[in-house]
C-alpha atoms as a printed R data frame, in Angstrom:
    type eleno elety resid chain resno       x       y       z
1   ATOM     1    CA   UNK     A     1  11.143  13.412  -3.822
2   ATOM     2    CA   UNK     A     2  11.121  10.144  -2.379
3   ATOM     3    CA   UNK     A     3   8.318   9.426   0.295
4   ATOM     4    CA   UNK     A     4   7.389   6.265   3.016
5   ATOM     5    CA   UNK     A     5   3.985   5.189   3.149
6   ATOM     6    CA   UNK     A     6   3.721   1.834   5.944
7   ATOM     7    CA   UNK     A     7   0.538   0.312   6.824
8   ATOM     8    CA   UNK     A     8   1.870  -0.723  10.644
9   ATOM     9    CA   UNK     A     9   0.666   2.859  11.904
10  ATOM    10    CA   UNK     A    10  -2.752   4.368  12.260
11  ATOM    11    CA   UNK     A    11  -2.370   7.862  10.470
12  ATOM    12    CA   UNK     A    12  -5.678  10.586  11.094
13  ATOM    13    CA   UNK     A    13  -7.991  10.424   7.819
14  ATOM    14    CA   UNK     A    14  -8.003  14.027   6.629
15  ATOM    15    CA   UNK     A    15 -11.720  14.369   4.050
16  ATOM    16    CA   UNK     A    16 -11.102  17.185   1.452
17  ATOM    17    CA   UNK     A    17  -7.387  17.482   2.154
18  ATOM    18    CA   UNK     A    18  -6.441  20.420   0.464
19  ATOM    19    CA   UNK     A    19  -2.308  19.600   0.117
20  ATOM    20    CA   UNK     A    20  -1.706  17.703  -3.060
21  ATOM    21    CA   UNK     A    21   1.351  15.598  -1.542
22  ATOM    22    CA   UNK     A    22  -1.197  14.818   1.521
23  ATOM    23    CA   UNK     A    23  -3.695  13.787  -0.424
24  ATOM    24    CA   UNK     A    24  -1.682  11.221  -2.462
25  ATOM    25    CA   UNK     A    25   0.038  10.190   0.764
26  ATOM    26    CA   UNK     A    26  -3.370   9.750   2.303
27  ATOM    27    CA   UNK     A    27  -4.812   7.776  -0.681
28  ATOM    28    CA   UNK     A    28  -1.459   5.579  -0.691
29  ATOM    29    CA   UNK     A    29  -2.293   4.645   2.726
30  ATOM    30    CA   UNK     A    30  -5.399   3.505   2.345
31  ATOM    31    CA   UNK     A    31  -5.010   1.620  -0.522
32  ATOM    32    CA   UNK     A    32  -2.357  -0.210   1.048
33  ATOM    33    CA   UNK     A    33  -4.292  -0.732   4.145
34  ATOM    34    CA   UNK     A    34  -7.179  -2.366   2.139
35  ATOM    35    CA   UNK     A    35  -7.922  -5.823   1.786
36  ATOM    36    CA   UNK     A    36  -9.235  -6.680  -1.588
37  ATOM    37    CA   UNK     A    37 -12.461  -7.619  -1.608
38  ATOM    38    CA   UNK     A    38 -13.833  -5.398   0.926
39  ATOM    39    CA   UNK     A    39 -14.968  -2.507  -0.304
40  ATOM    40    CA   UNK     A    40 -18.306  -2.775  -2.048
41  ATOM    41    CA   UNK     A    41 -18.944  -1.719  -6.065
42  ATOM    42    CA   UNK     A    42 -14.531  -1.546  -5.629
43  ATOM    43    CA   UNK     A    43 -13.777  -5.366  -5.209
44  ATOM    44    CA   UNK     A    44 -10.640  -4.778  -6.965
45  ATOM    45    CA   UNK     A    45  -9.487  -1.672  -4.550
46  ATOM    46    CA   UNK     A    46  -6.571  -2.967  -2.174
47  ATOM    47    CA   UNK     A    47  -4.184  -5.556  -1.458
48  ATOM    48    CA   UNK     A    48  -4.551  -9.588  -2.008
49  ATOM    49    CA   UNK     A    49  -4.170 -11.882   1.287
50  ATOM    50    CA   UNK     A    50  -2.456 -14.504  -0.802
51  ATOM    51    CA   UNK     A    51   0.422 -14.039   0.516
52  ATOM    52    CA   UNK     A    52  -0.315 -15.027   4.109
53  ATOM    53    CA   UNK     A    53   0.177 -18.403   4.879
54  ATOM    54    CA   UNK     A    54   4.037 -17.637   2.218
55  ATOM    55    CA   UNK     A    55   7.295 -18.041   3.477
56  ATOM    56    CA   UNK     A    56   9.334 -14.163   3.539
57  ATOM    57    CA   UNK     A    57  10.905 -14.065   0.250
58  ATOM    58    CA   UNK     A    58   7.294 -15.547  -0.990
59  ATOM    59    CA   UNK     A    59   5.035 -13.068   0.556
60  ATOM    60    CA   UNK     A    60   7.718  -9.855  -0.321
61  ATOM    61    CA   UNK     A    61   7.503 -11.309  -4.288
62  ATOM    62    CA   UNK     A    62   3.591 -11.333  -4.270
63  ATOM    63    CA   UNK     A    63   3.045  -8.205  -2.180
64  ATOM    64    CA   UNK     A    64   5.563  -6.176  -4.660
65  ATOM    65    CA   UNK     A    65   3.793  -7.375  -7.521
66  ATOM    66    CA   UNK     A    66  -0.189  -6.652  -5.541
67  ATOM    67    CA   UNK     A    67   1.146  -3.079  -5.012
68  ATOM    68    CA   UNK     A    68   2.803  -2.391  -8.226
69  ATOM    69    CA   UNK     A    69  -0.593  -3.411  -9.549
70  ATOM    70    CA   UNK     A    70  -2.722  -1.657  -7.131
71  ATOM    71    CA   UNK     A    71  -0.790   1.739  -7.589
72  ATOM    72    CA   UNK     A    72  -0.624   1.879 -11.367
73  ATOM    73    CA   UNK     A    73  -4.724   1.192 -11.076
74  ATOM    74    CA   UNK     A    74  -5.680   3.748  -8.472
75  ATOM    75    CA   UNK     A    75  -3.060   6.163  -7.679
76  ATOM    76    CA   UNK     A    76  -1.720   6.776 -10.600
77  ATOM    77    CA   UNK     A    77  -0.181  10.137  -9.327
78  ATOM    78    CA   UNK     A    78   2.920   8.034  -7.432
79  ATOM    79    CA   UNK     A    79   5.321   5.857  -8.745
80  ATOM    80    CA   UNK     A    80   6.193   2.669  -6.660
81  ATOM    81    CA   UNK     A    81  10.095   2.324  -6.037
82  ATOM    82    CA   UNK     A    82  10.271  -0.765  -3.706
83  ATOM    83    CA   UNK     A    83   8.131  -2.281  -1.135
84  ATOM    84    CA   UNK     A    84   9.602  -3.821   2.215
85  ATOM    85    CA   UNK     A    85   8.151  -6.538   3.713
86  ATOM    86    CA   UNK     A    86   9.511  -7.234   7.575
87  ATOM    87    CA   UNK     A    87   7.975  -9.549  10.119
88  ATOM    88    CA   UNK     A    88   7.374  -7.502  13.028
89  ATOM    89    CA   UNK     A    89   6.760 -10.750  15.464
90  ATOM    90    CA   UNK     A    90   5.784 -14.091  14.851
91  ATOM    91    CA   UNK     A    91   2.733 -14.354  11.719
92  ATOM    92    CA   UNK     A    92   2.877 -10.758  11.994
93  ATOM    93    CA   UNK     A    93   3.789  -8.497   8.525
94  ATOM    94    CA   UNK     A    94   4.487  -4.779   8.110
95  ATOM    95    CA   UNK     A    95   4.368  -3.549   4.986
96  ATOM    96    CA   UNK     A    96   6.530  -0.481   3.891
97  ATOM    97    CA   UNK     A    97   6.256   0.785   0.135
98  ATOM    98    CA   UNK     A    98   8.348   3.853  -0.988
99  ATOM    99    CA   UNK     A    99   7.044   6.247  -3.980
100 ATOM   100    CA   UNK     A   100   8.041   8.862  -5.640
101 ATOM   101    CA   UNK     A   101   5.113  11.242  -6.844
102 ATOM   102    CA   UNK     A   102   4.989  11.790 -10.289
103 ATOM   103    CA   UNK     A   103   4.372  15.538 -11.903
């Protein structure tokens, strides 16, 4: 089953959630909601901001690649099928990444 993870929403952070597609969901969220860099002893955890000052097609190339990277690393439970990239108003990105769980 196919599933929608975006970062353009705040979504309630559930500790010792007990549903196994929840939990990945949750996880998925957060990584993708991460900036790289800021979480200490994890500098690797999250997304690059590379791709911010990139044209569109730049930014979707660099972010698909970042969360490709990012879910193989720590969610290894999902498996990435595309990422959308759509500028919600002027300098503004949303990020939309659809997964399939694996198992």
């Amino acid at each position: 089953m196919r599933y929608q993870i975006t970062t353009d929403a705040a979504a309630p952070l559930r500790l010792n959630e007990t549903d196994p597609v929840a939990s990945v969901l949750q996880s998925l969220r957060i990584l993708l909601s991460t900036r790289k860099g800021s979480v200490p002893l994890y500098r690797d955890f999250g997304i690059s901001m590379e791709f911010l000052d990139c044209p569109l097609p730049t930014a979707q190339a660099l972010l698909t690649s970042e969360v490709q990277t990012a879910i193989q690393q720590y969610e290894p439970r999902a498996r990435l099928i595309k990422v959308v990239v759509q500028e919600t108003s002027p300098g503004n990105l949303s990020l939309a990444a659809e997964v399939e769980l694996n198992g």
